[in-house]
C-alpha positions in Angstrom: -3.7 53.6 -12.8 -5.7 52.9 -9.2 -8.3 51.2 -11.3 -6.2 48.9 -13.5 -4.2 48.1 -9.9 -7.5 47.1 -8.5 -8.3 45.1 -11.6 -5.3 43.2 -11.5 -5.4 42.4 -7.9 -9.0 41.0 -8.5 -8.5 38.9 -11.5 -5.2 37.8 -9.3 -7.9 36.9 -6.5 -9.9 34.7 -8.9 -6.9 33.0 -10.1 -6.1 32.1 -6.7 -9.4 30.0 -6.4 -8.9 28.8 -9.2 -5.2 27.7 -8.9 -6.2 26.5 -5.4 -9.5 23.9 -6.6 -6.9 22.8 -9.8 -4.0 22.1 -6.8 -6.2 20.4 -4.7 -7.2 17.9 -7.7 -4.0 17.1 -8.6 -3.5 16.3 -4.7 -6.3 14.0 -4.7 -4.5 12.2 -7.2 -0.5 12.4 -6.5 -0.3 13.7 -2.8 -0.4 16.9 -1.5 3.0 17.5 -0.4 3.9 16.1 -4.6 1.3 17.8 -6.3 3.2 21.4 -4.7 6.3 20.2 -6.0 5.2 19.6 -9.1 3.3 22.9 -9.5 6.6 24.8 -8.3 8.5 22.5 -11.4 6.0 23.9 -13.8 5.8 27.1 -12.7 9.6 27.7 -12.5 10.0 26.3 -16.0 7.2 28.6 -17.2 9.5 31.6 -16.0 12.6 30.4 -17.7 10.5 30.6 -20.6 9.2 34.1 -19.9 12.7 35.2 -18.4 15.3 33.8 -20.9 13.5 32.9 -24.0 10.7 35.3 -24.6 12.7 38.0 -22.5 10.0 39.2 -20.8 11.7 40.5 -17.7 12.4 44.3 -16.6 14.8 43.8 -13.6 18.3 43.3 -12.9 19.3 39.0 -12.2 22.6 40.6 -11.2 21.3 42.1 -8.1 20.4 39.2 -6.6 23.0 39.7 -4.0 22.6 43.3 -3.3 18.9 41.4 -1.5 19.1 41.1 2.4 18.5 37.4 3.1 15.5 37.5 4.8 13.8 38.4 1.1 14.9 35.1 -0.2 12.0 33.6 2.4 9.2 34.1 -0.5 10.3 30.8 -1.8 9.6 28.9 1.2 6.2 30.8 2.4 5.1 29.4 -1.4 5.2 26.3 -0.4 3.3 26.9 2.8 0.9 29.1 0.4 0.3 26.0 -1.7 0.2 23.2 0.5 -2.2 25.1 2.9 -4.6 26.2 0.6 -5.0 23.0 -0.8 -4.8 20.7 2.5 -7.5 23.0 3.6 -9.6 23.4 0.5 -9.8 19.7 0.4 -11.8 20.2 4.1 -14.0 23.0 4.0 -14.5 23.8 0.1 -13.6 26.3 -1.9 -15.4 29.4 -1.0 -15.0 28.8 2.7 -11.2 28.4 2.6 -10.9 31.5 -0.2 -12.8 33.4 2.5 -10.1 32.7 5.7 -6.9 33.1 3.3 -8.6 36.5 2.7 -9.4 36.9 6.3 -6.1 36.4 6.9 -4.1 38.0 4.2 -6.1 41.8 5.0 -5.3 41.3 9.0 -1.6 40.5 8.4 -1.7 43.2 5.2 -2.8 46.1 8.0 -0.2 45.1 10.3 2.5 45.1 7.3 1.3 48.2 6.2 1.0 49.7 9.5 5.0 48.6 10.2 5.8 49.2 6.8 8.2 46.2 6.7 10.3 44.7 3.6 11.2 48.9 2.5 7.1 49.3 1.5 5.7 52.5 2.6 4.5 53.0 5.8 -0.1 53.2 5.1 -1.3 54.1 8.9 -3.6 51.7 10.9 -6.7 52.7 11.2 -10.3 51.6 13.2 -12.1 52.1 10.0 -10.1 49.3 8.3 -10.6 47.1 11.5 -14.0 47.5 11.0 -13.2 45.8 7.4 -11.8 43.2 8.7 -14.4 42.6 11.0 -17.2 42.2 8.5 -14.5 40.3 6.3 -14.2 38.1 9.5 -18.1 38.0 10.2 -18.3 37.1 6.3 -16.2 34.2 7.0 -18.5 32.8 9.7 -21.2 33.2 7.5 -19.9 31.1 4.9 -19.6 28.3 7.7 -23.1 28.7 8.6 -25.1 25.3 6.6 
């Protein structure tokens, strides 16, 4: 089950880069600000069609209000997910902005994990993972080099 969660978390990595370079066309063309609306319009509609046509779901709509708020903020970090990674792949390239959003995403993932915030468990900080992060980081500055 490890494996397979590995797996998906790495074919989710390549579909980031790859949703990223498609976002960053359609920017080019319509806007950034419009081409992360629109992408939010077609992916909402493509979960109506998983959630209330095809039925695909396994959770509970109802609880929606048993959620504290702060939950709710998902929606709104999405749009800063999508307008960043394109307003910045459109500057520095693919690989070289792939590279920071990972840079980023393990440094705030050990603090999240170290605090254990939004009821995950708690996964202790440790040197060895800084020392990831560091090479991740190092990698990074690597990729800048021409």
């Amino acid at each position: 089950m490890y494996l397979i969660a590995l797996l998906l978390a790495f074919i989710a990595g390549i579909a980031m880069a790859v949703q990223g370079t498609m976002n960053t066309g359609l920017g080019k063309i319509i806007g950034l600000l419009e081409s992360t609306f629109v992408v939010h319009v077609i992916g909402t509609l493509v979960l109506l069609l998983l959630l209330f046509i095809l039925r695909m779901g396994r959770g509970d709509l109802s609880k929606i209000p048993n959620a504290p708020w702060y939950l709710y903020l998902g929606g709104v970090i999405s749009v800063i997910i999508l307008y960043t990674v394109v307003a910045s792949i459109s500057r520095v390239g693919v690989a070289t902005a792939t590279t920071a959003i990972i840079v980023g995403q393990v440094g705030c993932a050990l603090l999240l994990d170290h605090l254990g915030y939004f009821g995950l468990e708690k996964i202790p900080f440790t040197w060895c993972k800084a020392g990831g992060v560091a090479l991740l980081a190092l990698g990074a500055r690597l990729m800048l080099m021409k």
